[in-house]
C-alpha positions as CSV (number, residue, x, y, z in Angstrom):
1,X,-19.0,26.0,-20.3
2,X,-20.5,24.2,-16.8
3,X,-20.8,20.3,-16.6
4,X,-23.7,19.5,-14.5
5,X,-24.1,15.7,-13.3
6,X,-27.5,15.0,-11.1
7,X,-29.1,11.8,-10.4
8,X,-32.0,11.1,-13.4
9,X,-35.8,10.2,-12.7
10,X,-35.2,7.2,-14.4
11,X,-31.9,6.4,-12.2
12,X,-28.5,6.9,-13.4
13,X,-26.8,10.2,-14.0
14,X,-28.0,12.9,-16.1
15,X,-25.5,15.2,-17.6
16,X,-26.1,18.7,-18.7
17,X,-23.9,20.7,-20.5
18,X,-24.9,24.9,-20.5
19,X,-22.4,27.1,-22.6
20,X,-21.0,30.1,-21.4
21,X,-22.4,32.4,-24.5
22,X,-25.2,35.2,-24.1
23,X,-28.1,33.6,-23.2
24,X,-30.1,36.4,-25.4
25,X,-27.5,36.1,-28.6
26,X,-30.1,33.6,-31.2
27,X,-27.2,31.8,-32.4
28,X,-25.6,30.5,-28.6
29,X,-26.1,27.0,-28.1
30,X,-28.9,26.0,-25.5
31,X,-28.1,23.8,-22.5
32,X,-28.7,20.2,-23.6
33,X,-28.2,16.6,-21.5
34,X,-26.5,13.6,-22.9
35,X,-29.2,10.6,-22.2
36,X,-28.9,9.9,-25.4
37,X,-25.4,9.8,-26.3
38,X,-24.4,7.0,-23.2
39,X,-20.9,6.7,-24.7
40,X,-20.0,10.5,-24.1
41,X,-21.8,10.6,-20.7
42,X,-20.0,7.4,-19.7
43,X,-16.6,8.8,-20.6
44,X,-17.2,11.9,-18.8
45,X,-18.2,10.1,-15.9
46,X,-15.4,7.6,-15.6
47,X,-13.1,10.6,-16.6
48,X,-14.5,12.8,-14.1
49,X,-14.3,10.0,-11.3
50,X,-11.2,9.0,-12.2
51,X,-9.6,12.5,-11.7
52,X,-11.4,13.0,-8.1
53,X,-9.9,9.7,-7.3
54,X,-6.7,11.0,-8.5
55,X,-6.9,13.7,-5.6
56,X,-7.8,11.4,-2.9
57,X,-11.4,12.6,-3.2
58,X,-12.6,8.7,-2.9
59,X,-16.3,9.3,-1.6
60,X,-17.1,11.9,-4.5
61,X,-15.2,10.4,-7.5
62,X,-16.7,6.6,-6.5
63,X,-20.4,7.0,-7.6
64,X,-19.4,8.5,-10.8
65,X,-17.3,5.5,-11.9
66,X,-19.8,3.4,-10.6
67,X,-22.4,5.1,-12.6
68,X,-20.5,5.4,-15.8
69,X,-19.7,1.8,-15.3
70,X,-23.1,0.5,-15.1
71,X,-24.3,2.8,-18.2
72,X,-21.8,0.9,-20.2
73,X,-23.0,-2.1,-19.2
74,X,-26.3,-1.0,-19.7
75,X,-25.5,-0.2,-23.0
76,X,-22.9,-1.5,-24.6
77,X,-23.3,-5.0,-22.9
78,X,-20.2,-7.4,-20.5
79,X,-17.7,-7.8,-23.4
80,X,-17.4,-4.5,-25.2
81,X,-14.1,-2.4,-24.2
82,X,-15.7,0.5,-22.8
83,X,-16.9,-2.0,-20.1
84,X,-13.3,-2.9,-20.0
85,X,-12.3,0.4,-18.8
86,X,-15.0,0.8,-16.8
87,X,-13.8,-2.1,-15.0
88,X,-10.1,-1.1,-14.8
89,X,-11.4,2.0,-13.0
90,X,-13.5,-0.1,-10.9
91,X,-10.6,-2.0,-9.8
92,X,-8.5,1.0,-8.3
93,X,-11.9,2.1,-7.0
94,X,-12.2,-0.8,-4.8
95,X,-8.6,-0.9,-4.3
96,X,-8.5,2.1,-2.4
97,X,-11.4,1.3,-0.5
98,X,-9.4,-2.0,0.5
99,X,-11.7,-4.8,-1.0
100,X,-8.4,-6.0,-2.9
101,X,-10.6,-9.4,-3.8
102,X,-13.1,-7.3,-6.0
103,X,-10.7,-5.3,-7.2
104,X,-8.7,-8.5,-8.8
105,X,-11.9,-9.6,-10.0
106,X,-12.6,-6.5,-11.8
107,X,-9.3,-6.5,-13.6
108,X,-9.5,-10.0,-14.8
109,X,-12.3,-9.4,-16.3
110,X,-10.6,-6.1,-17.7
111,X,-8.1,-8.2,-18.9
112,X,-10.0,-11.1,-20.4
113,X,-12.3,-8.4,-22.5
114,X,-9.0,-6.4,-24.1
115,X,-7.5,-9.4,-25.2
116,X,-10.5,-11.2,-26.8
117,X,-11.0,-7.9,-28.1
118,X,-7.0,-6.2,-29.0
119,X,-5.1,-9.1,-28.1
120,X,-2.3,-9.8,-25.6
121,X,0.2,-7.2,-26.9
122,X,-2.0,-4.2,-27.1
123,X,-2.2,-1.2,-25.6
124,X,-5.3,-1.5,-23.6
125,X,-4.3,-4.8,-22.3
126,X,-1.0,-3.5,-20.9
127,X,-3.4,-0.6,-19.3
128,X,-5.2,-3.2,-17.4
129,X,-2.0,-4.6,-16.6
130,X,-0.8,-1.7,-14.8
131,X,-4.1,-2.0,-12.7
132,X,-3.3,-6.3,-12.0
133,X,0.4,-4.9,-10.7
134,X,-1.1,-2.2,-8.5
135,X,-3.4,-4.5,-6.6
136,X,-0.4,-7.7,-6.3
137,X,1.4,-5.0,-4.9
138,X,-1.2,-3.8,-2.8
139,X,-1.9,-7.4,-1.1
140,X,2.3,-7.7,-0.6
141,X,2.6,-10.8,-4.0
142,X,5.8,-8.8,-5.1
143,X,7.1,-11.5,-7.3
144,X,3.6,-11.2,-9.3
145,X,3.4,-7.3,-9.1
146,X,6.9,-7.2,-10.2
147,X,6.2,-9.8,-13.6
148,X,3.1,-8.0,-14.1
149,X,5.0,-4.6,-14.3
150,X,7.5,-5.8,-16.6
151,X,5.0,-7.7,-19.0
152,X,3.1,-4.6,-18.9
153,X,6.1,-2.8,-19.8
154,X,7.8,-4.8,-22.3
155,X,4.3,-4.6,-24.3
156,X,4.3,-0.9,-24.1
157,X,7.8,-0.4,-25.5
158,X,7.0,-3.0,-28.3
159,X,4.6,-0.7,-29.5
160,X,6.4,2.3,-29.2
161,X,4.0,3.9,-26.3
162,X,6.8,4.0,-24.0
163,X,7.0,7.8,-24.8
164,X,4.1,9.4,-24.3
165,X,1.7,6.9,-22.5
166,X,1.2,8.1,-19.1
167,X,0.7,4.4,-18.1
168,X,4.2,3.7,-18.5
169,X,5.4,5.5,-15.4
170,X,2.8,4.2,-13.5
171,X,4.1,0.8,-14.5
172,X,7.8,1.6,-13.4
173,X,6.3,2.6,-10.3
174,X,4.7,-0.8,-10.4
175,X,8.1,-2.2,-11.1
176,X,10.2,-0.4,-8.6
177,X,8.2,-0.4,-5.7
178,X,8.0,-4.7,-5.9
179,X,11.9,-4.2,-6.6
180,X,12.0,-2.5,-3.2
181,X,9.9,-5.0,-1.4
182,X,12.4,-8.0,-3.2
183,X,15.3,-5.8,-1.8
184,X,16.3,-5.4,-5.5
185,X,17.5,-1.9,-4.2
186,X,20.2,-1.0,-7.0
187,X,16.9,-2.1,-9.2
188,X,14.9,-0.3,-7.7
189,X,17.2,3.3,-8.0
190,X,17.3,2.7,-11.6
191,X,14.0,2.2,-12.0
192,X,13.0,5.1,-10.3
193,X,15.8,7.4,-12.1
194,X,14.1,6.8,-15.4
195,X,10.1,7.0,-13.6
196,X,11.1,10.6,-12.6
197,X,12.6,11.8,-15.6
198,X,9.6,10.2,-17.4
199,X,7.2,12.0,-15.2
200,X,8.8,15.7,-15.8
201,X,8.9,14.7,-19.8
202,X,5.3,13.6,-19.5
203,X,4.0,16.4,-17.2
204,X,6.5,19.0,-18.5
205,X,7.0,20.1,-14.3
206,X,7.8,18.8,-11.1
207,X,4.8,20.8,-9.2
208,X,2.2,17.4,-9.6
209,X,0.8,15.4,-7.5
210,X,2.0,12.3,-9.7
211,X,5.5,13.5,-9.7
212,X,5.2,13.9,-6.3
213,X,3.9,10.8,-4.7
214,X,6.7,9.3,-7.3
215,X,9.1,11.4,-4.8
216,X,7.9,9.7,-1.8
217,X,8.4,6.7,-2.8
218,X,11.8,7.0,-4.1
219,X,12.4,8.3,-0.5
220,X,11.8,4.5,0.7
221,X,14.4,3.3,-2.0
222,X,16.8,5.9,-0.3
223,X,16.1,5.2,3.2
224,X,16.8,1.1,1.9
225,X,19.9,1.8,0.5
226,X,20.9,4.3,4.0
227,X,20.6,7.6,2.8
228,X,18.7,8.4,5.3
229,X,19.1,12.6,5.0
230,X,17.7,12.4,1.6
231,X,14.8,10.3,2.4
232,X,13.7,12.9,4.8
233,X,14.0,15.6,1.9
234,X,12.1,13.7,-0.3
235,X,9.3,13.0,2.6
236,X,9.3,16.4,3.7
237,X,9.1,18.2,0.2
238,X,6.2,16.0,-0.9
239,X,4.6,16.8,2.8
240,X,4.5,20.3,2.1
241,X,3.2,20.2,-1.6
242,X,0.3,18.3,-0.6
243,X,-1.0,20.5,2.0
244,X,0.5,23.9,1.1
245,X,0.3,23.5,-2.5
246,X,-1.9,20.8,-3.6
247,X,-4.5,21.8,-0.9
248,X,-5.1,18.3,-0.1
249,X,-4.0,17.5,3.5
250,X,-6.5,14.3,3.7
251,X,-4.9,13.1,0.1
252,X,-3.7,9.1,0.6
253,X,-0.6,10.0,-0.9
254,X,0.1,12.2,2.1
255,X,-1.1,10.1,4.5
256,X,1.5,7.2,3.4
257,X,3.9,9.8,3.7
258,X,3.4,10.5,7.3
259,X,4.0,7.2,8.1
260,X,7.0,6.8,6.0
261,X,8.6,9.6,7.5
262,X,7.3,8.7,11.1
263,X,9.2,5.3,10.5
264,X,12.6,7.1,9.7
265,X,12.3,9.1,12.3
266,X,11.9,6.2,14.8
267,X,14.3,4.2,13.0
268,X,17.0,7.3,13.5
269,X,16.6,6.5,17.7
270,X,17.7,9.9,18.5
271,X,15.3,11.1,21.3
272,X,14.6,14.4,19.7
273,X,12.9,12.8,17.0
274,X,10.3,10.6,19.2
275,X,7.8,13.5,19.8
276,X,7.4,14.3,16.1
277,X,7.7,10.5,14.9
278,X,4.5,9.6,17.3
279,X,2.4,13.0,16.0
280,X,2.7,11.7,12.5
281,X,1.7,7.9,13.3
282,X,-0.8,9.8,15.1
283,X,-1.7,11.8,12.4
284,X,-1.7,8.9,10.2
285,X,-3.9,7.1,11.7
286,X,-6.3,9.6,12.0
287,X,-6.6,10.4,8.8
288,X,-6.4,7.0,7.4
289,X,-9.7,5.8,9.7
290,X,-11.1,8.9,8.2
291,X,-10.7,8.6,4.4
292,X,-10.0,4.4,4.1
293,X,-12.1,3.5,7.2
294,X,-11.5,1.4,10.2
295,X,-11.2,-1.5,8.3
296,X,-8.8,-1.3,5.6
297,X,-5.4,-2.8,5.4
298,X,-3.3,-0.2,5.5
299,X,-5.4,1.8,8.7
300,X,-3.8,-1.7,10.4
301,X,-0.6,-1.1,9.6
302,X,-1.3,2.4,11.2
303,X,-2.0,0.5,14.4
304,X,1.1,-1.3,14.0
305,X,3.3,1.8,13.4
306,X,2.2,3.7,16.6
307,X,2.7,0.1,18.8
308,X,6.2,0.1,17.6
309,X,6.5,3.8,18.6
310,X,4.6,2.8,22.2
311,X,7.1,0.1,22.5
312,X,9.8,2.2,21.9
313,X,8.9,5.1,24.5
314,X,8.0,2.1,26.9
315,X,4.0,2.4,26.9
316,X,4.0,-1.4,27.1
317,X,0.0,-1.3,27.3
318,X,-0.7,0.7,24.5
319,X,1.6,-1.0,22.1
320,X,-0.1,-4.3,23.2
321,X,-3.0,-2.6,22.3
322,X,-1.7,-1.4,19.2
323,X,-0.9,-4.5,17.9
324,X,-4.0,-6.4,19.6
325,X,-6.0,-4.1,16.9
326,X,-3.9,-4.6,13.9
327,X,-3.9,-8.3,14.0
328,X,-7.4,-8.0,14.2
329,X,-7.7,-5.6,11.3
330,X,-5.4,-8.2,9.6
331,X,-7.3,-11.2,10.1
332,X,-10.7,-9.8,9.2
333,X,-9.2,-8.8,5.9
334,X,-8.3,-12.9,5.4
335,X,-11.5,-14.1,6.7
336,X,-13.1,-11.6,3.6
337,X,-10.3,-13.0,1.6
338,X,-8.7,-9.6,1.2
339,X,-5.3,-10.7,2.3
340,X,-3.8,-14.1,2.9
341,X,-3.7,-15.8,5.9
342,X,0.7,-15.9,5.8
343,X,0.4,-12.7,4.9
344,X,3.8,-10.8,6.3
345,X,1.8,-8.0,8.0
346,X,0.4,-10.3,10.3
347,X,3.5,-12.3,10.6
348,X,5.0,-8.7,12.0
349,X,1.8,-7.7,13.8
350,X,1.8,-11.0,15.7
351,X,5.9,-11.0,16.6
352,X,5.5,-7.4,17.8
353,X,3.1,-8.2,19.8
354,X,4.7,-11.5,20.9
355,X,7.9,-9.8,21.8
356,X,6.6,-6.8,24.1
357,X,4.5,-9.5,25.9
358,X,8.5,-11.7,26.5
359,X,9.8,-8.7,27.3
360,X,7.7,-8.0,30.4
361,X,9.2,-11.4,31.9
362,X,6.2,-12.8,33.6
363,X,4.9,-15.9,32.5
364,X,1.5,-14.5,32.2
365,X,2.9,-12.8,29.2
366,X,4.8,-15.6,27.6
367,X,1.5,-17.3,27.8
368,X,-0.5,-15.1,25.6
369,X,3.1,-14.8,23.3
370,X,3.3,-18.5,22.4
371,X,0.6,-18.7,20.0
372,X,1.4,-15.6,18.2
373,X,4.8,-16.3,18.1
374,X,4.1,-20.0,17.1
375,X,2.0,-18.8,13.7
376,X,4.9,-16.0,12.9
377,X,7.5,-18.6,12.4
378,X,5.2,-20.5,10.4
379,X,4.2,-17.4,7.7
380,X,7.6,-15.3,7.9
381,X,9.1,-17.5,5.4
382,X,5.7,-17.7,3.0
383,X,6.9,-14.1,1.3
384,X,9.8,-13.0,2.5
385,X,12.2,-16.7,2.2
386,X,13.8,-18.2,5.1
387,X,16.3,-16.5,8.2
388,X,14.7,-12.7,7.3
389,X,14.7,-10.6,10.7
390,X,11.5,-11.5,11.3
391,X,11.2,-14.8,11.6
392,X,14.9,-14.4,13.7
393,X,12.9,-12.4,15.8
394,X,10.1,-14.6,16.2
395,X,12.1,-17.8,17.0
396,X,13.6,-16.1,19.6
397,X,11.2,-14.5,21.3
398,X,9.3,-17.7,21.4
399,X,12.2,-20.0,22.8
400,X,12.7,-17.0,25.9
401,X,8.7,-17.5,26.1
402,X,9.2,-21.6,26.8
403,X,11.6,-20.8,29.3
404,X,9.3,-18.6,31.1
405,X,6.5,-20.9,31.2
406,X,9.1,-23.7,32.2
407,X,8.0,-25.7,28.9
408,X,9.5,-27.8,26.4
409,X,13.9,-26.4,27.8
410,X,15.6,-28.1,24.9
411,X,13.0,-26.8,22.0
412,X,13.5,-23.3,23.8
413,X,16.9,-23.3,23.4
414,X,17.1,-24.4,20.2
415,X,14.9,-21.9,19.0
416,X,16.2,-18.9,20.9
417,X,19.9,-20.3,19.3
418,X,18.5,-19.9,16.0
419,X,17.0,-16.9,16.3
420,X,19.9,-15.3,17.6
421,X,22.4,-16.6,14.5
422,X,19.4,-14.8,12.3
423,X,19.7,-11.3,14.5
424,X,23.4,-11.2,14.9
425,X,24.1,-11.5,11.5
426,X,21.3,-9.6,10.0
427,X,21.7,-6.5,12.4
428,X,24.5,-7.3,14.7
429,X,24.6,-3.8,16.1
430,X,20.5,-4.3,17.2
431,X,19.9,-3.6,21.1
432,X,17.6,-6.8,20.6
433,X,21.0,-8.6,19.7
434,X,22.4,-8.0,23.1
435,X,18.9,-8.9,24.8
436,X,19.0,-12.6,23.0
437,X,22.7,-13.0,24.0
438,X,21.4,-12.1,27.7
439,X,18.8,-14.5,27.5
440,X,20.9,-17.3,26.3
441,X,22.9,-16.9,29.3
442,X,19.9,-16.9,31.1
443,X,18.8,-20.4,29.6
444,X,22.3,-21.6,30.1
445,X,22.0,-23.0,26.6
446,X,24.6,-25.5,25.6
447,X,23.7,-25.7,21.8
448,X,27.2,-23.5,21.1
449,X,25.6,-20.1,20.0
């Protein structure tokens, strides 16, 4: 049997269904198209769409869940549930594609539909859930994505779907990546111990590109908690079935892997690992501006990863150039209202940035760091709470950057005092540490730090 989908005179998709019988036996069935059965041809659409998606193939499964989406419309009108599905799968559509504000507004509406329709403890309401948690997530609300995941959860094991609903481990991913992001790390292990036992119950094997990406991100619990060796593993193993096994070396899976595993390596500072670590955020990046566009969220935070690298191997130019584009990226996803303005990616984007501009000593450079550094104290707090590294970071660098301009001595010192107390106790092995202490001393700061 061949599925055949082509665009109709009439607009739309027209699907064709020939069976693989002898054309000359008088009892095979002949090739017939559904135009007249929209349910079926919208759930083969949406299915079929849904799938490509599923392999990272974004620009050939898109049209067909756009198409099966408007044929329920079409059809079925704004408030029945196959709309409602349609418009889950229209959420991680635009989701992937980075327009995070259409993709909420898609699974609201989702949402809205299944419970006038099911309720608020049915099955297909905690299905649209799972899509709410993916896109909190996805814009860096981890207290929502995390409530979200465990509503959506709590619903599913109420109704005794917990076993065999292949939502549910797509829910405890949900769950455990926010976990990871609160720094709920012993959470986060759990949760992840139970996803990946779920996922080789549900799939009945490990060799699956669900399973997999599942993997990867348990890496990033394990590098949080310091185990950094099997982090690598788990980066590397899921590296290799995506492009050896899977055949899919432009998946988005495997591009967040990259630069996961880039990071470790950089984070490891032993100078065998640089070359590698900068070919993968190279890599990345590449691929990212390919498949998600120049654009998208996460194609910044490329940016961002290979200006850390440039920092590291001294390139003070490009990193500054690095980070120039990623703050840029950033803020043209707030002005769309994409991401929000205290977002923490900017707030790291901008401190980055700030810092390897101090760090040159000139005042030229403190100059273009105050303002950056002046709006990263201000939105490092907004997600992540007060004294986090960042915002330690950030104060310092911005009192060392007063001091080079000559402006404002007793604010400078007060700041670079408190952003040191944040660093020191934080990570009071960091190289940056030291550099505050030598600054201090520099100041000839009296404030008792």
């Amino acid at each position: 049997m061949r599925i055949l989908i082509a665009d109709s005179a009439a607009g739309g998709a027209q699907i064709t269904i020939e069976c693989a019988t002898d054309k000359n036996d008088e009892c095979a069935c002949a090739p017939f198209d559904l135009h007249d059965q929209p349910e079926l041809a919208a759930n083969l659409l949406d299915a079929a769409g849904m799938a490509l998606l599923n392999r990272g193939c974004l620009d050939e499964g898109g049209p067909l869940i756009e198409q099966a989406r408007a044929l329920r419309r079409q059809f079925f009108g704004k408030h029945h549930p196959a709309v409602a599905a349609s418009q889950n799968s229209y959420s991680r559509l635009k989701r992937e594609r980075g327009d995070y504000k259409a993709a909420e507004a898609a699974v609201r509406e989702a949402l809205k539909i299944n419970r006038d329709v099911f309720g608020a403890k049915s099955l297909q309401f905690a299905t649209s859930l799972y899509h709410l948690g993916a896109n909190q997530l996805d814009q860096g609300d981890f207290d929502a994505a995390e409530g979200t995941a465990i509503k959506g959860l709590e619903i599913m094991q109420c109704l005794g779907a917990a076993a065999n609903d292949p939502n549910h481990t797509r829910l405890l991913e949900i769950r455990g990546r926010a976990e990871l992001n609160l720094r709920k790390v012993l959470q986060a292990v759990a949760t992840y111990t139970q996803l990946l036992e779920r996922d080789v119950e549900e799939l009945g094997t490990r060799d699956h590109f669900k399973y997999m990406t599942h993997v990867a991100n348990f890496g990033c619990v394990e590098e949080a908690r310091g185990h950094v060796e099997h982090a690598q593993r788990a980066y590397r193993e899921a590296i290799d079935f995506f492009v050896n096994r899977f055949k899919r070396p432009c998946h988005p899976s495997l591009i967040d892997i990259y630069a996961n595993l880039g990071s470790l390596l950089r984070a490891d500072r032993n100078p065998k690992n640089d070359k590698e670590a900068g070919e993968l955020f190279r890599k990345a990046l590449e691929l990212d501006q390919k498949v998600r566009g120049a654009g998208h969220v996460l194609v910044a935070n490329d940016h961002a990863n290979l200006g850390r690298w440039q920092y590291d191997t001294k390139d003070t130019r490009g990193a500054v150039a690095s980070f120039s584009t990623a703050i840029d990226v950033y803020e043209q996803n707030v002005k769309e209202g994409e991401l929000p303005p205290e977002h923490f990616f900017l707030a790291e984007a901008r401190t980055w940035k700030g810092r390897t501009l101090v760090e040159t000593g000139s005042p030229e450079g403190a100059a273009q760091a105050q303002p950056l550094l002046e709006l990263a104290i201000i939105h490092w707090p907004a997600q992540l709470g007060s004294d986090s590294i960042g915002e330690g970071v950030a104060k310092a660098c911005l009192g060392q950057a007063l001091f080079l301009q000559g402006t404002d001595a007793g604010r400078g010192c007060e700041l670079l005092c408190q952003g040191y107390e944040i660093v020191k106790n934080k990570c009071p092995d960091s190289a940056f540490a030291e550099r505050v202490k030598g600054w201090i001393a520099q100041q000839g700061c009296k404030c008792g730090c």
